[in-house]
C-alpha positions in Angstrom: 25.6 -7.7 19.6 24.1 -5.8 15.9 23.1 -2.4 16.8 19.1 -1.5 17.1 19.5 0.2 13.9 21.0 -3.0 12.2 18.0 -4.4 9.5 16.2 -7.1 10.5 14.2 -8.7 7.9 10.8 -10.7 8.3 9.4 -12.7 5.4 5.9 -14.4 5.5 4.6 -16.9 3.4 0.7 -16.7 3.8 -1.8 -18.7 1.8 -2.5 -15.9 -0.6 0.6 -13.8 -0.4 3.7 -13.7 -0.4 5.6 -10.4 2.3 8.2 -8.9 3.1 9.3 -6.4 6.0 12.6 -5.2 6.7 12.9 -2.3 9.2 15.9 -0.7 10.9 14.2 0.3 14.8 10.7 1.9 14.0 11.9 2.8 10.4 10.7 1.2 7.3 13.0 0.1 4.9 11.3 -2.4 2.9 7.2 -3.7 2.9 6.4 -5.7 -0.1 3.5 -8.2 -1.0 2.7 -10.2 -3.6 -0.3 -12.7 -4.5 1.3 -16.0 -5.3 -1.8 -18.0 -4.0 0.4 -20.9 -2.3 -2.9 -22.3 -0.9 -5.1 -22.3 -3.8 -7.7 -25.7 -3.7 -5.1 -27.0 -1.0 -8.2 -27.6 1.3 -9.5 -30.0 -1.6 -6.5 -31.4 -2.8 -4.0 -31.7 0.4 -1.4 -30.5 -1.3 0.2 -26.9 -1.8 -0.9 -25.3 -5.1 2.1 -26.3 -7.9 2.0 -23.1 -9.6 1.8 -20.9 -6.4 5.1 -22.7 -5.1 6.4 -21.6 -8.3 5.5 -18.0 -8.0 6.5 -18.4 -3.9 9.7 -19.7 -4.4 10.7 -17.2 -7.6 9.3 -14.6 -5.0 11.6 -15.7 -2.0 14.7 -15.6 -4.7 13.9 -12.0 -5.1 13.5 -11.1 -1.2 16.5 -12.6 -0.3 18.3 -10.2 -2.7 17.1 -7.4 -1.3 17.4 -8.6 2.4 21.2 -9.0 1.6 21.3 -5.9 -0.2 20.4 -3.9 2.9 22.4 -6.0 4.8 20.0 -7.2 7.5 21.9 -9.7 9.7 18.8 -10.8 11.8 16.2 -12.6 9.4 13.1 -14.7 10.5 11.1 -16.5 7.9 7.7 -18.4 8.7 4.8 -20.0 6.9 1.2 -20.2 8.1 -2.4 -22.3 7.6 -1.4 -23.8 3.9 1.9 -25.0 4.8 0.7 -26.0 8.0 -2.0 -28.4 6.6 -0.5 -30.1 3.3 0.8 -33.0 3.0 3.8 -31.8 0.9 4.3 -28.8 3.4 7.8 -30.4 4.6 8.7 -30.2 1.4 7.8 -26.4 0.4 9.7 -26.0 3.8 12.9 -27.3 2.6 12.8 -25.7 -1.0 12.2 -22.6 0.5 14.8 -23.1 2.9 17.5 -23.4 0.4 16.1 -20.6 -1.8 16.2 -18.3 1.1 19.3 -19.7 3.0 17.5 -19.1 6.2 14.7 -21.3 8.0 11.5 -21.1 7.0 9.3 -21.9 10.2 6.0 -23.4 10.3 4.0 -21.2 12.8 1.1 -22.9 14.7 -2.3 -21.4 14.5 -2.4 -19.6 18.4 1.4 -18.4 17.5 0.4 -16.8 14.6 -2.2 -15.3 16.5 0.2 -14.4 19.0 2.5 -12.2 17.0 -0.4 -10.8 15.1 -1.5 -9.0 18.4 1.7 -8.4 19.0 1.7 -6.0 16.2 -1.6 -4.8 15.9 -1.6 -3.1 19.3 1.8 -1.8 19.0 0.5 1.8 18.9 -2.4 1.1 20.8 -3.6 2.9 24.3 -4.1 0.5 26.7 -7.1 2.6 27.9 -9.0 1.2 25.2 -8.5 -2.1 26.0 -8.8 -5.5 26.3 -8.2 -6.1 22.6 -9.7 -8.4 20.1 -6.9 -8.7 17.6 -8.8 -9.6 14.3 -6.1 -11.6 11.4 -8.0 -12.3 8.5 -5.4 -14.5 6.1 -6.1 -16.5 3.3 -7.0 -20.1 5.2 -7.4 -19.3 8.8 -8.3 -16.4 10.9 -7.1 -15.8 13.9 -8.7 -14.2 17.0 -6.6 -13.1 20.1 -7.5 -10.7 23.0 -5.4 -9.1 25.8 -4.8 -5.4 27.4 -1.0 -5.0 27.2 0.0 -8.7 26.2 -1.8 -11.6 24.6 -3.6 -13.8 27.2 -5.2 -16.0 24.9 -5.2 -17.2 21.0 -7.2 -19.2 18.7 -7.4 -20.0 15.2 -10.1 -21.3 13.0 -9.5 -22.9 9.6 -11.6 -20.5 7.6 -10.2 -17.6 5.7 -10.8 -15.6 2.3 -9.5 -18.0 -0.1 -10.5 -21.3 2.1 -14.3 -19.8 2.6 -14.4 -18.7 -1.3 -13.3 -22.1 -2.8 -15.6 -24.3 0.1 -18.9 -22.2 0.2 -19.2 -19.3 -3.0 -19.1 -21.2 -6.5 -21.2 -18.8 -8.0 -21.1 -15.4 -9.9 -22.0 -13.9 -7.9 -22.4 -16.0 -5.1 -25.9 -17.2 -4.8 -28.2 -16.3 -1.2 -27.7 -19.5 0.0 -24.1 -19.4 -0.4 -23.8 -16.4 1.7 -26.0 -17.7 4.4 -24.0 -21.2 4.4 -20.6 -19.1 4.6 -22.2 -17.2 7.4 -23.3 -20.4 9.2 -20.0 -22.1 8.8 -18.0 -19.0 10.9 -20.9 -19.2 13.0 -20.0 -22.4 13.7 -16.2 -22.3 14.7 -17.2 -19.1 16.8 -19.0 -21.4 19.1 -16.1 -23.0 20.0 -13.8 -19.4 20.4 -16.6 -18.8 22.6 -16.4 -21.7 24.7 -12.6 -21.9 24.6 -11.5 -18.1 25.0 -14.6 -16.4 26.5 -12.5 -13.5 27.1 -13.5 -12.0 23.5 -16.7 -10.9 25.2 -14.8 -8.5 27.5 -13.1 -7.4 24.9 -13.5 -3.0 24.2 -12.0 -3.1 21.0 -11.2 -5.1 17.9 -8.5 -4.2 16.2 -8.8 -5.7 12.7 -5.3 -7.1 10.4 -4.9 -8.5 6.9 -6.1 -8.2 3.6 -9.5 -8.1 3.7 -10.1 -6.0 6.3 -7.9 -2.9 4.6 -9.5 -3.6 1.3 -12.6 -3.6 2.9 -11.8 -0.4 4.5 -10.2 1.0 1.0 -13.5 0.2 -0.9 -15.4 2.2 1.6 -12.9 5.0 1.6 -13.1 4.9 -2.4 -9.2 5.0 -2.4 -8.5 4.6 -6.4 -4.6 4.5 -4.8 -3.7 2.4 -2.0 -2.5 4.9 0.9 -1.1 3.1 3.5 -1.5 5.9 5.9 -5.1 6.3 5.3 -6.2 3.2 5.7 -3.5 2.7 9.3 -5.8 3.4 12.3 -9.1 4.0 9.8 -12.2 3.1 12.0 -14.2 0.8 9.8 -18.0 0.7 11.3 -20.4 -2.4 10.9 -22.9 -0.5 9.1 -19.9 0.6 6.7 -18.7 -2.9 5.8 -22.4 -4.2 5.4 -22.7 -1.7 2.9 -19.6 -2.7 1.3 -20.5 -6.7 1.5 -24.0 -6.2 0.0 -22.4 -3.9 -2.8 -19.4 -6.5 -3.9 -21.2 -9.3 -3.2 -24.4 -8.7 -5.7 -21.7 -8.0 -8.7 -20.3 -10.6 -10.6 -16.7 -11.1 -10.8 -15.7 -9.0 -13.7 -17.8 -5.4 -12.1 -16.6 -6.2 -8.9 -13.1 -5.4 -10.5 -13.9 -1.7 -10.7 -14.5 -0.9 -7.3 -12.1 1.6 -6.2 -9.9 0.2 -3.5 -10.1 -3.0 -4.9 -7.6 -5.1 -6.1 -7.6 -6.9 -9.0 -6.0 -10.1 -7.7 -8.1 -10.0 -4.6 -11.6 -9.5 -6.2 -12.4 -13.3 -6.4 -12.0 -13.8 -2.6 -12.9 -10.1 -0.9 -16.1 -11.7 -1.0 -15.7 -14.4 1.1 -13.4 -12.4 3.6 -16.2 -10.2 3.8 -18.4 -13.6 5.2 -15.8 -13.4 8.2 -15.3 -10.3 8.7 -18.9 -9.8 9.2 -20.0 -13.0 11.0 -17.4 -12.1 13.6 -18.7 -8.1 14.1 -21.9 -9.6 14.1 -22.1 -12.5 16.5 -19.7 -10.5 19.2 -21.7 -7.4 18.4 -18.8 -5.1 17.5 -19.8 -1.8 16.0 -16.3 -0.8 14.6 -13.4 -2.0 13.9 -9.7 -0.5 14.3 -8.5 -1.3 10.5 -4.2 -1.9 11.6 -1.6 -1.9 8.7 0.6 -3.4 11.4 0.4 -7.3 11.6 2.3 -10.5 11.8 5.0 -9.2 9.9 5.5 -6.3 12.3 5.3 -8.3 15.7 7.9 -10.5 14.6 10.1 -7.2 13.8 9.4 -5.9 17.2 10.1 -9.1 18.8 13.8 -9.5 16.4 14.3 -5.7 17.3 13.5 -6.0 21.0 16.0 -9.6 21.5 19.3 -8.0 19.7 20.0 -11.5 18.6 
C-alpha cells in the first residue's frame, strides 16, 4: 500500500478552468488553474466549446507531466456541468482519457456537491455548524449542508459563465438584465427549498470557487492574489453588494482594473455576483466563509484517507 506521504494528484476539468492539485498528506506540492473556457456558449450550442477543448486538452498534456514528475501514483481526474450536458461530452471524455492516461470521470451534480463540502469544511469547527457549502463554478452551482458529513446535495444549472451568456448581453449589463438574472436563481432556489429544506438550519455558509474569492479579493483590494488572505476571509453581504453594484455599473474594459480582479474572469464576475447574491439574499445569510479549499481538495482527502 503507497505511503500517506506518496503524491496523489487531482485534476478537474470545470466549465471555465482547467486545475490541478497534487498534495503529499496535508502538504501542497502543486495547485494550478487555468481559464480554458471548455463550456463557453455550450448551453446554446450543445456542444463543448472547440477552442476550449483545444486549450483543455493542451492543458491536461501539461499536468500529466508534472503529475509524473512528482511521481504521484494515486491520480483521480473528473469533469463537471459542461461535460456533463453536451452532446459530444463522451467524446472530450475519451480524448482526455488518452491525453492524460488516466480516467477522466464525469461527476454528477449532487456528487460534485458532495466532495465540495467535503473540502470546504475540512478545517472547520463543527460548533459552527450545520454548514451550507456554497460551489460557485462556471455552469452550475452547487449547494450542500451537513455538520460533520454531507446529508444532503443539490445542483442547479446556473453558474458565472452559464448566467452571463443566458441573461447579461449588455455593457454593462442593463437593470433588467440584473433583475432577470436575479429572478432566474430565484427560481431554482424554490426547488432547493422544497427539496433540501435543511439549508434553512443551516449556521454557516461556507462559500468555494471562483467567484466567491474574487469577490472577496476585489473587496480586500488585493492587486496580488494571496491565497492565504483570501482562505477563511469572512466576506459580509453588505461587502459583496458593494462590490456587485461597483463591477456591475462598469463596462467591460474599467471593470478590468479593479484590483483583485482577473483579467480572464472580468466578463463573467458579474454574473457570479447574480448568484452569489441571490443566494445570501433569499436564505438571509449575512456572511460568508470565503474557502480556498474545494472540490479539488475533498477528492485529495478522500485519495489520501483510502491508501488506494
Amino acid at each position: 500500500m503507497p505511503s500517506l506521504t506518496t503524491p496523489v494528484a487531482v485534476i478537474d476539468c470545470g466549465t471555465n478552468s482547467t486545475r490541478l492539485l497534487i498534495r503529499a498528506g496535508s502538504v501542497t506540492l502543486e495547485r494550478r488553474q487555468v481559464t480554458t473556457r471548455l463550456g463557453r456558449a455550450t448551453d446554446r450550442t450543445g456542444r463543448l466549446d472547440a477552442d476550449g477543448v483545444a486549450r483543455t486538452l493542451e492543458v491536461l498534456a501539461e499536468y500529466r507531466d508534472v503529475v509524473e514528475a512528482h511521481g504521484a501514483r494515486r491520480v483521480r481526474a473528473v469533469a463537471t456541468q459542461a461535460v456533463r450536458e453536451a452532446t459530444d461530452g463522451h467524446e472530450f471524455v475519451a480524448r482526455a482519457t488518452e491525453v492524460l492516461g488516466t480516467p477522466l470521470e464525469v461527476l454528477s451534480g449532487e456528487e460534485e456537491g458532495r466532495l465540495a463540502f467535503v473540502g470546504a469544511t475540512s478545517e472547520a469547527d463543527e460548533a459552527d455548524g450545520p454548514f451550507l457549502v456554497l460551489d460557485i463554478g462556471g455552469g452550475s452551482t452547487e449547494l450542500s449542508v451537513g455538520t460533520t458529513t454531507c446529508e444532503g446535495s443539490m445542483s442547479i444549472p446556473l453558474g458565472s459563465v452559464r448566467i452571463t451568456e443566458q441573461q447579461l448581453a449588455s455593457d454593462p449589463p442593463a437593470p433588467e438584465e440584473l433583475s432577470n438574472a436575479f429572478a432566474l436563481v430565484d427560481a431554482y432556489l424554490d426547488d432547493v427549498l422544497r427539496e433540501m429544506p435543511a439549508v434553512r438550519d443551516a449556521g454557516t455558509l461556507l462559500g468555494t470557487g471562483g467567484t466567491i474569492t474574487t469577490v472577496a479579493a476585489v473587496e480586500i483590494g488585493l492587486a496580488v492574489y494571496d491565497r492565504d488572505v483570501i482562505h477563511r476571509f469572512v466576506l459580509t453581504r453588505a461587502a459583496a453588494e458593494d462590490v456587485f453594484r461597483t463591477l456591475a455599473t462598469e463596462r467591460l474594459t474599467d471593470r478590468v482594473h479593479n484590483p483583485g480582479l482577473p483579467s480572464d474572469r472580468a466578463d463573467i464576475i458579474v454574473g457570479g455576483c447574480c448568484v452569489l447574491l441571490a443566494i445570501m439574499r433569499r436564505l438571509d445569510f449575512k456572511e460568508c466563509v470565503v474557502c480556498e479549499t474545494d472540490l479539488l481538495d475533498g477528492i485529495a482527502d478522500e485519495l489520501i484517507d483510502s491508501g488506494s
